[in-house]
C-alpha positions as CSV (number, residue, x, y, z in Angstrom):
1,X,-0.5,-16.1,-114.2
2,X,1.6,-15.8,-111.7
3,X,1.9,-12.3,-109.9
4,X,4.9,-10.8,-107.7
5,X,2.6,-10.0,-104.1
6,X,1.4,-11.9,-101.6
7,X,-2.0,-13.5,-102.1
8,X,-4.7,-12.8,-99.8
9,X,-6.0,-15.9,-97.1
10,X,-9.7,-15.6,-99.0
11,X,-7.8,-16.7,-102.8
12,X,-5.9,-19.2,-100.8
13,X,-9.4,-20.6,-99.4
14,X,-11.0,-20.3,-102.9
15,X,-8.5,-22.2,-104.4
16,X,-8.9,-25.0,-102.4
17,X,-12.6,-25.3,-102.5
18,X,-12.3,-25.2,-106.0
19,X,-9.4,-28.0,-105.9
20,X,-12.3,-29.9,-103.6
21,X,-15.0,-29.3,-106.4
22,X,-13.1,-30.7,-109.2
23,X,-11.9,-33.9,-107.3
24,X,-15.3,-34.6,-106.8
25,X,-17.7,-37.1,-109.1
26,X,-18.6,-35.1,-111.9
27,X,-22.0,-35.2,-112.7
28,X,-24.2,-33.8,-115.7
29,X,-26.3,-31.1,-115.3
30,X,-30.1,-31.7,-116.7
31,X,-30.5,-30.1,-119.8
32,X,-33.5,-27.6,-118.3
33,X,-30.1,-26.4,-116.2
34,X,-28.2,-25.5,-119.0
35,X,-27.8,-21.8,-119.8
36,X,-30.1,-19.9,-121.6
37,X,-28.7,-17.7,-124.8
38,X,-27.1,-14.5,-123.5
39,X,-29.9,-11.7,-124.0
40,X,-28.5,-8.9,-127.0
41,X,-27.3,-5.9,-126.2
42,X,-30.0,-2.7,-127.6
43,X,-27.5,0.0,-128.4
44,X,-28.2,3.5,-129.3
45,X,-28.5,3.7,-133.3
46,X,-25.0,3.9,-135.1
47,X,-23.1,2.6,-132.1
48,X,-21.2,-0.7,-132.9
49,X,-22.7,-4.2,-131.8
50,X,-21.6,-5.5,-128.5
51,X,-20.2,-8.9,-129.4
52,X,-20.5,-10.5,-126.4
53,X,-22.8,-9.0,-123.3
54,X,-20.7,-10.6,-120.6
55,X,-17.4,-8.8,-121.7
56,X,-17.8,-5.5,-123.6
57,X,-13.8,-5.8,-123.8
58,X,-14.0,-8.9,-126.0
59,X,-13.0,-6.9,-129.3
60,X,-9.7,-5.4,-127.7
61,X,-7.6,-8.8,-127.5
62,X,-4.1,-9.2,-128.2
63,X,-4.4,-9.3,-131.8
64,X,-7.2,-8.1,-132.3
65,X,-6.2,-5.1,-134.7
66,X,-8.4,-2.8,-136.8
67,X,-6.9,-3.2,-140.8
68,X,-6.8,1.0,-140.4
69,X,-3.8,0.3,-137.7
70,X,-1.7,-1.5,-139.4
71,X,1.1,0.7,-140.9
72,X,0.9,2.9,-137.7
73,X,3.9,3.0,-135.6
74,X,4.4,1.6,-132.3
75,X,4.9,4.1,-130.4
76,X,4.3,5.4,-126.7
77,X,3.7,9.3,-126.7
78,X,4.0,10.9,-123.6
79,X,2.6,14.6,-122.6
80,X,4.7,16.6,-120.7
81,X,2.3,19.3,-118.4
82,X,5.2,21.3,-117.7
83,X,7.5,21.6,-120.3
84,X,4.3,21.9,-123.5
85,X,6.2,18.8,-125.0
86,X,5.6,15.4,-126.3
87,X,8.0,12.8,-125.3
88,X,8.0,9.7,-127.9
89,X,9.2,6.3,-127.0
90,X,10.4,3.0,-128.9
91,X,8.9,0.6,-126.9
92,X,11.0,-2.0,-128.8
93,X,14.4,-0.4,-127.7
94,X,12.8,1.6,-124.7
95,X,14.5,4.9,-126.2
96,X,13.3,8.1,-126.3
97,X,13.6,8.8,-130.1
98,X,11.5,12.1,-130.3
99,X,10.2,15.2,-128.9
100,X,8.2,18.1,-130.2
101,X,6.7,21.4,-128.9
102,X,2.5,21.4,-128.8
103,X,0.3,23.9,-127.3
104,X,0.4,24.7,-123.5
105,X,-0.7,22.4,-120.7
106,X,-1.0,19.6,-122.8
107,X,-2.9,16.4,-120.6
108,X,-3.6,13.7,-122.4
109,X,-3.4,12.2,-125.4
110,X,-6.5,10.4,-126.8
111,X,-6.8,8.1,-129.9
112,X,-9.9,9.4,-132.3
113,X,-12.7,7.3,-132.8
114,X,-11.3,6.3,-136.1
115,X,-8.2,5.5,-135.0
116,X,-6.6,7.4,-137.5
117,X,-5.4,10.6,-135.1
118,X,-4.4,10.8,-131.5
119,X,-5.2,14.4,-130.3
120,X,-3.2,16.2,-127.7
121,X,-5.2,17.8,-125.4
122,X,-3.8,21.2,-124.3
123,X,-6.0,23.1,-121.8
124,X,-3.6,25.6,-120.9
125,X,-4.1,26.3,-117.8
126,X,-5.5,29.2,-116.4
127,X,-5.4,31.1,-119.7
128,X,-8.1,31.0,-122.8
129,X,-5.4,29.8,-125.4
130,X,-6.3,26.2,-125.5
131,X,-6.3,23.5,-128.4
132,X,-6.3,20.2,-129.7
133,X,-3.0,19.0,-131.7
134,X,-3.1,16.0,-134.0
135,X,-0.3,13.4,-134.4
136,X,-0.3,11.4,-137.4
137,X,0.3,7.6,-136.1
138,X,1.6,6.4,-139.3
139,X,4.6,8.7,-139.1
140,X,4.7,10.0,-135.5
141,X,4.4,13.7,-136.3
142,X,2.4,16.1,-135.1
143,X,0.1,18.9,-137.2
144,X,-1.3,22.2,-137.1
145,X,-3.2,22.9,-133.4
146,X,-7.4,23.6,-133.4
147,X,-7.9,26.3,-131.3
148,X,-10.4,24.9,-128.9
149,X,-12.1,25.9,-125.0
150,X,-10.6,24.3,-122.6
151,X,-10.0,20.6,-123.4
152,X,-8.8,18.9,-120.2
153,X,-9.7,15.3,-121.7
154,X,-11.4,14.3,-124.6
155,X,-14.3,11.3,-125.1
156,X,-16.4,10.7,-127.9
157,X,-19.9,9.3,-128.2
158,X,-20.5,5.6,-129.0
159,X,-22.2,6.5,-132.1
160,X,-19.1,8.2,-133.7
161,X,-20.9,11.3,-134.1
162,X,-19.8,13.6,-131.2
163,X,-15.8,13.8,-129.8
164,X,-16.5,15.6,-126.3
165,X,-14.3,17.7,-125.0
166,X,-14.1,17.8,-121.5
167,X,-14.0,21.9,-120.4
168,X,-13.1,21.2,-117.0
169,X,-12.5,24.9,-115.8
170,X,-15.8,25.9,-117.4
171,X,-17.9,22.6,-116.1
172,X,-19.0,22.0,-119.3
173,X,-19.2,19.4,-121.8
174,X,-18.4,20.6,-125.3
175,X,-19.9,18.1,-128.5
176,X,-17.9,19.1,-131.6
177,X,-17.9,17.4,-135.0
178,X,-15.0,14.3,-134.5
179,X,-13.5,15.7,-137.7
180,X,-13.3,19.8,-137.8
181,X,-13.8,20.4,-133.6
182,X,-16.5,22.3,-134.8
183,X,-19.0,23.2,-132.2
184,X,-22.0,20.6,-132.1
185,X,-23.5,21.6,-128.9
186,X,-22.9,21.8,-124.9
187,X,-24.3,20.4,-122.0
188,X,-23.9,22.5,-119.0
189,X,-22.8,20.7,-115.5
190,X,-22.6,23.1,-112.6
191,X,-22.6,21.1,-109.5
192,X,-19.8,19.0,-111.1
193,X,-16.7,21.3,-110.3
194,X,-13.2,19.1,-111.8
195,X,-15.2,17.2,-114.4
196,X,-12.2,15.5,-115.9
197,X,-12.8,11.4,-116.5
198,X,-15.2,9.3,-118.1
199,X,-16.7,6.0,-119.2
200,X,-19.7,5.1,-121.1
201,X,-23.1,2.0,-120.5
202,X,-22.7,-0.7,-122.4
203,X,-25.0,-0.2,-124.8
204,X,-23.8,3.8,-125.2
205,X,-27.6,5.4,-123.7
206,X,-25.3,7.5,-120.6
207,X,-22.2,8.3,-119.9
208,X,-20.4,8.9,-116.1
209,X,-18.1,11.5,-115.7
210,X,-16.1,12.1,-112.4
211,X,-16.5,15.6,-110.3
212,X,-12.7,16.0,-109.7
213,X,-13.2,18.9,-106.7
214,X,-16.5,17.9,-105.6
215,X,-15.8,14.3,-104.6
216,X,-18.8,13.3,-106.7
217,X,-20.1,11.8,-109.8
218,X,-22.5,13.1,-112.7
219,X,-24.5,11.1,-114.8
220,X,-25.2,12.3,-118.7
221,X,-28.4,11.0,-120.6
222,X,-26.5,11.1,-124.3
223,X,-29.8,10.4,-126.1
224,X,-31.6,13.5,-124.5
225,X,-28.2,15.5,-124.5
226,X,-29.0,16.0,-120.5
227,X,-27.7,15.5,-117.0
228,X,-29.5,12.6,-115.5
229,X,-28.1,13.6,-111.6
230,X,-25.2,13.5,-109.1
231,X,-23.8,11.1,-106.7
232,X,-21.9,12.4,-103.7
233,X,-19.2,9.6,-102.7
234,X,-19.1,8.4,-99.2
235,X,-15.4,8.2,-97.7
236,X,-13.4,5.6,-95.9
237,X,-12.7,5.5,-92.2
238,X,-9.2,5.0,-92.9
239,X,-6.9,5.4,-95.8
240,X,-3.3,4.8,-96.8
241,X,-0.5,6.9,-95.2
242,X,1.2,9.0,-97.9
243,X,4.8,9.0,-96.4
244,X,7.8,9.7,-98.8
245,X,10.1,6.6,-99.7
246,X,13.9,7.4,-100.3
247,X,15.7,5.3,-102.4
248,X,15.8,1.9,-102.1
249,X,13.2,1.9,-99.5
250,X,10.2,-0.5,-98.5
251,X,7.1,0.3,-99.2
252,X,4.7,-1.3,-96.3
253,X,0.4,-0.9,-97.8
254,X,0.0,-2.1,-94.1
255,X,0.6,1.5,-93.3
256,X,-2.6,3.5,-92.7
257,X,-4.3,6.4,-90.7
258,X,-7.6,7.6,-90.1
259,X,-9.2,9.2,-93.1
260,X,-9.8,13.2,-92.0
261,X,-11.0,14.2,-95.2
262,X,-14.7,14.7,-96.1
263,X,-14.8,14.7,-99.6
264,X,-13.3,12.0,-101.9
265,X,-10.7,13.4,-105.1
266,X,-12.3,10.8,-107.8
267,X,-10.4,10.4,-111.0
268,X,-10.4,7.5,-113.5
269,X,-13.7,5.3,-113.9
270,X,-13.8,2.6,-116.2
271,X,-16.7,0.0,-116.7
272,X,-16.8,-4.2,-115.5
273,X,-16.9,-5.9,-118.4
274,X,-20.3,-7.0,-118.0
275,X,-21.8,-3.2,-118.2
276,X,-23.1,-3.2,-114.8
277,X,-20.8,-1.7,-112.7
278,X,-18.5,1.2,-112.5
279,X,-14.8,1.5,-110.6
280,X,-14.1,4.7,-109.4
281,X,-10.4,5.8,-108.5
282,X,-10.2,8.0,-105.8
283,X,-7.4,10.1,-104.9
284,X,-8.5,11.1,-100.9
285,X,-10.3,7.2,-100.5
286,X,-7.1,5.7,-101.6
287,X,-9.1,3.2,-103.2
288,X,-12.1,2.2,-106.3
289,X,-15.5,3.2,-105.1
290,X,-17.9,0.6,-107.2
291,X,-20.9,1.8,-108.2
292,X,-24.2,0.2,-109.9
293,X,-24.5,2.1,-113.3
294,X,-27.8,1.9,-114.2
295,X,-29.6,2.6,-110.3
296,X,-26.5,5.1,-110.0
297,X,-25.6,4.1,-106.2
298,X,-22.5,2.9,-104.6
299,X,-22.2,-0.7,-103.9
300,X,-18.9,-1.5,-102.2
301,X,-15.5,0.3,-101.8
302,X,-12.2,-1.6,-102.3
303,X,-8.6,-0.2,-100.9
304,X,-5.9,0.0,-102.8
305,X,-3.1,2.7,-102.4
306,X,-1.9,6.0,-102.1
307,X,-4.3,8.4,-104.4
308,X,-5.6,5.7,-106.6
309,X,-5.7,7.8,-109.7
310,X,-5.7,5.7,-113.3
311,X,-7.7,2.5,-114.2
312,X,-6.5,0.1,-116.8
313,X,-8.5,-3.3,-117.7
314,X,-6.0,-6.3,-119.0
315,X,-5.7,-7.1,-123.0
316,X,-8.1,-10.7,-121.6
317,X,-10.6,-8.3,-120.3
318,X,-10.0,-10.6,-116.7
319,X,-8.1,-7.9,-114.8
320,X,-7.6,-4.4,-114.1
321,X,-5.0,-1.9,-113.3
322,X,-5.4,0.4,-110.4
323,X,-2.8,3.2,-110.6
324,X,-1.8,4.6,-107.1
325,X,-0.1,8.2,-107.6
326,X,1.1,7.5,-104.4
327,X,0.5,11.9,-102.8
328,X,-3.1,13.4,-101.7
329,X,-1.7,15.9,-102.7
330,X,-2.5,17.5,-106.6
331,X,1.3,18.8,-106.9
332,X,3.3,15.5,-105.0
333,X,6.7,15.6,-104.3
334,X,8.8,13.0,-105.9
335,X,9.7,9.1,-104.6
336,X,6.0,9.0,-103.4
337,X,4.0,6.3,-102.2
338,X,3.2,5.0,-105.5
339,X,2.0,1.7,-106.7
340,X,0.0,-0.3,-108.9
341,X,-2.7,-2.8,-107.7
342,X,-4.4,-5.6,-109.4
343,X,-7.8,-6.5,-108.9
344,X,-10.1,-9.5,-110.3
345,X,-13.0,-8.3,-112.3
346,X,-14.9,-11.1,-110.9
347,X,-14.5,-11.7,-107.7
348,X,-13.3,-7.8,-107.3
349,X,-10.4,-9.4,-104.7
350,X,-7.2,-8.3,-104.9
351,X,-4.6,-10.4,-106.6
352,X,-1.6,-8.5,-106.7
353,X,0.4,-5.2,-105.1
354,X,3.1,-4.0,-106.7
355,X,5.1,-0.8,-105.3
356,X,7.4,1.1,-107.3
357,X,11.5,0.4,-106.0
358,X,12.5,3.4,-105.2
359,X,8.9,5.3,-104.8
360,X,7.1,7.5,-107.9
361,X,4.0,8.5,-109.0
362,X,2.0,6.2,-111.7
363,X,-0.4,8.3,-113.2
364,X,-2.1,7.8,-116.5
365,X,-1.1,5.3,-119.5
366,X,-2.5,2.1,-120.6
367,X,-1.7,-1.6,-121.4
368,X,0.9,-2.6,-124.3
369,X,-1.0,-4.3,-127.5
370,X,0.3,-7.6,-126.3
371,X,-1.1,-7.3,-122.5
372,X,2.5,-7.7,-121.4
373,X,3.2,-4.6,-120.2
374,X,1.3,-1.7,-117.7
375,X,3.1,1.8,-119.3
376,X,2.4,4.9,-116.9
377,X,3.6,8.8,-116.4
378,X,5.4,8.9,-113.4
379,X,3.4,12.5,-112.8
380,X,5.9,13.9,-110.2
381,X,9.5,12.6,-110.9
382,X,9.2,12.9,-114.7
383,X,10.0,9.3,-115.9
384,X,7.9,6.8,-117.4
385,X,7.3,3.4,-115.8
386,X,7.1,0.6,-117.8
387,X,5.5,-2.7,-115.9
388,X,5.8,-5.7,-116.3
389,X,2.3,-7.4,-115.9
390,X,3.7,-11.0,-114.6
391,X,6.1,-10.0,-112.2
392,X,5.4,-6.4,-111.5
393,X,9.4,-5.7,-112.8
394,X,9.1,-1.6,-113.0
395,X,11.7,-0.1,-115.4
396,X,11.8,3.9,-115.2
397,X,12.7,6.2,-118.5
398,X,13.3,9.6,-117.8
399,X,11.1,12.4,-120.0
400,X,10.2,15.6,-120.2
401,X,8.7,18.2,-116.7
402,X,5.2,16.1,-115.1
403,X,4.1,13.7,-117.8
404,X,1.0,13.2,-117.6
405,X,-2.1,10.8,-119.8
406,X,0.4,9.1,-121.9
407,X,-1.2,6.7,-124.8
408,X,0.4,3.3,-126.5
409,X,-0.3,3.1,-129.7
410,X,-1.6,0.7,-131.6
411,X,-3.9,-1.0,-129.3
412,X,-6.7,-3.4,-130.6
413,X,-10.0,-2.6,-130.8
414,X,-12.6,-1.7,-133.3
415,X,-13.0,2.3,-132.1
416,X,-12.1,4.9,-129.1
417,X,-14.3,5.9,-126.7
418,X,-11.3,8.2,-125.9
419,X,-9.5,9.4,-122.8
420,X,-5.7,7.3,-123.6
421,X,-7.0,4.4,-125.0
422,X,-11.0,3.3,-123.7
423,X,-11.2,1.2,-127.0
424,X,-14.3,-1.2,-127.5
């Protein structure tokens, strides 16, 4: 595919090995070479079956739609911090073609487990008034709000049994009944001040959950409903420098400065699709720590931008998306820093850069059904950037005061894991 960036020297020098490997003789392997059967995946009871144990993204492809999606609308719903509004989008005609009032703060908007609601989560900031208000994807409307504590972000367990909402402010993780919100059960996590993001093993026994203002991670045993530990991130010696960009000007990721900070701002984490590893976006870093899930320990560090802030695999499950929001700062000002880097699963090299003309500040979103396009809130200059994930062509729409975890809906997949879209 080809990207809009400049390829690093160590592709270039991969490429041609592997040009050298397939001019050569080829020559059959003996047949005690040949790969053994991939080992099944032991999930926790009532948790789907992992398809295939090398890529636990295998079930989202392009057309790989669940029959319960198929008279929903396409649609990209967009949650406005500021102004307690959702902004709705044709993504055919690129029009806004709706906007309603929800509760206050609202964050993000997170497909059920079903895949028959998509929640707006309204934490309301500072106050005790928060709630959780459905949208019906078949018509685009939204219902009546569930008063519920605090619900920064919302997850749910692999089983289907549990949605978990995040209480940030009260670092605390709340297990209701998916259905009602009705309380289930909690699992206290002190030393994890911001606990915001999430992803879960591949075969649904823990869960890691980033610790937003303690530049850590904590790790949840979700068959003993308990907190397994905590992993303080180590920073960078340098990092990105977060200069405005007026219009029209040149973004240079050349740019960078010594890293004074201490303590890392982790956000997004999302899984390789092999299970073993985790990438961690960090907003201080400016880059994905990677960490080994299962010995919980960082293994490697890659630089990408600006406050890498969202992470987004590709519909082939080959790629991801690395979100730069382009400030250090929590409230940016606007024509930031911001880009969007793509990494390689595999070889975890970096394969494409693409800044957004003009500066912004990509946030949260996800990847169109098709894999065609990267849609993200632009959190500080209230527009929406859609991206184009060939050439890296940005086109900006205008909605309502800081957008924030916008979802595209439908998406494949057989069931959400939750957050704006972590389907399996």
């Amino acid at each position: 595919m080809k990207k809009a960036s400049v390829l690093k020297s160590s592709l270039f020098l991969s490429l041609t090995v592997t040009a050298a490997i397939f001019a050569a003789p080829q020559v059959s392997a003996p047949a005690a070479a040949v790969a053994a059967p991939l080992k099944p995946i032991v999930t926790i009871p009532g948790m789907p079956p992992v398809v295939n144990p090398q890529n636990l993204y295998s079930e989202t492809g392009a057309t790989m739609f669940n029959p319960v999606v198929r008279d929903d609308l396409e649609r990209v719903y967009v949650p406005n911090l500021r102004s307690n509004d959702v902004t709705v989008i044709d993504p055919a005609t690129m029009k806004v073609i709706d906007r309603f009032k929800v509760g206050r703060s609202p964050q993000h908007i997170i497909p059920s487990y079903d895949l028959r609601t998509l929640w707006v989560a309204n934490n309301a900031e500072g106050r005790k008034d928060g709630s959780l208000t459905p949208i019906d994807p078949r018509t685009g409307k939204p219902g009546n709000a569930i008063p519920v504590d605090d619900p920064y972000n919302l997850y749910f367990s692999p089983d289907g049994k549990s949605a978990i909402v995040v209480a940030e402010a009260m670092h605390r993780l709340d297990f209701r009944d998916p259905q009602t919100m009705q309380m289930q059960y909690s699992i206290d996590v002190p030393q994890c001040k911001g606990i915001n993001h999430a992803d879960f093993s591949i075969d649904g026994k823990y869960a890691i959950f980033t610790c937003e203002f303690e530049g850590s991670l904590a790790k949840i045993d979700l068959v003993n409903r308990s907190v397994i530990g905590y992993l303080k991130l180590s920073m960078p010696a340098t990092r990105f420098k977060a200069v405005p960009v007026s219009t029209g000007g040149v973004i240079n990721p050349a740019d960078t400065e010594i890293c004074s900070s201490k303590k890392g701002m982790p956000q997004d984490i999302r899984v390789s699709p092999d299970g073993k590893r985790f990438y961690v976006a960090d907003m201080e870093a400016d880059g994905v720590h990677i960490v080994d899930g299962d010995t919980f320990a960082k293994v490697g560090f890659i630089a990408t931008g600006v406050a890498a802030h969202g992470i987004y695999p590709s519909r082939d499950g080959k790629e991801f998306y690395v979100a730069n929001r382009g400030s250090h700062k929590i409230h940016g000002g606007i024509n930031g820093k911001g880009s969007v880097t793509v990494i390689d699963f595999a070889s975890e090299k970096i394969v494409a850069q693409w800044p957004i003309p003009g500066g912004g500040s990509p946030d949260m979103g996800n990847v169109s059904a098709n894999g065609k396009e990267l849609w993200l809130s632009g959190r500080f200059d209230d527009e929406v950037y859609r991206i184009d994930t060939t050439t890296g062509q940005v086109t900006k729409i205008p909605v309502g005061k800081e957008p924030h975890g916008l979802t595209v809906w439908p998406q494949p997949g057989r069931y959400s894991l939750g957050h704006t879209g972590n389907l399996r």
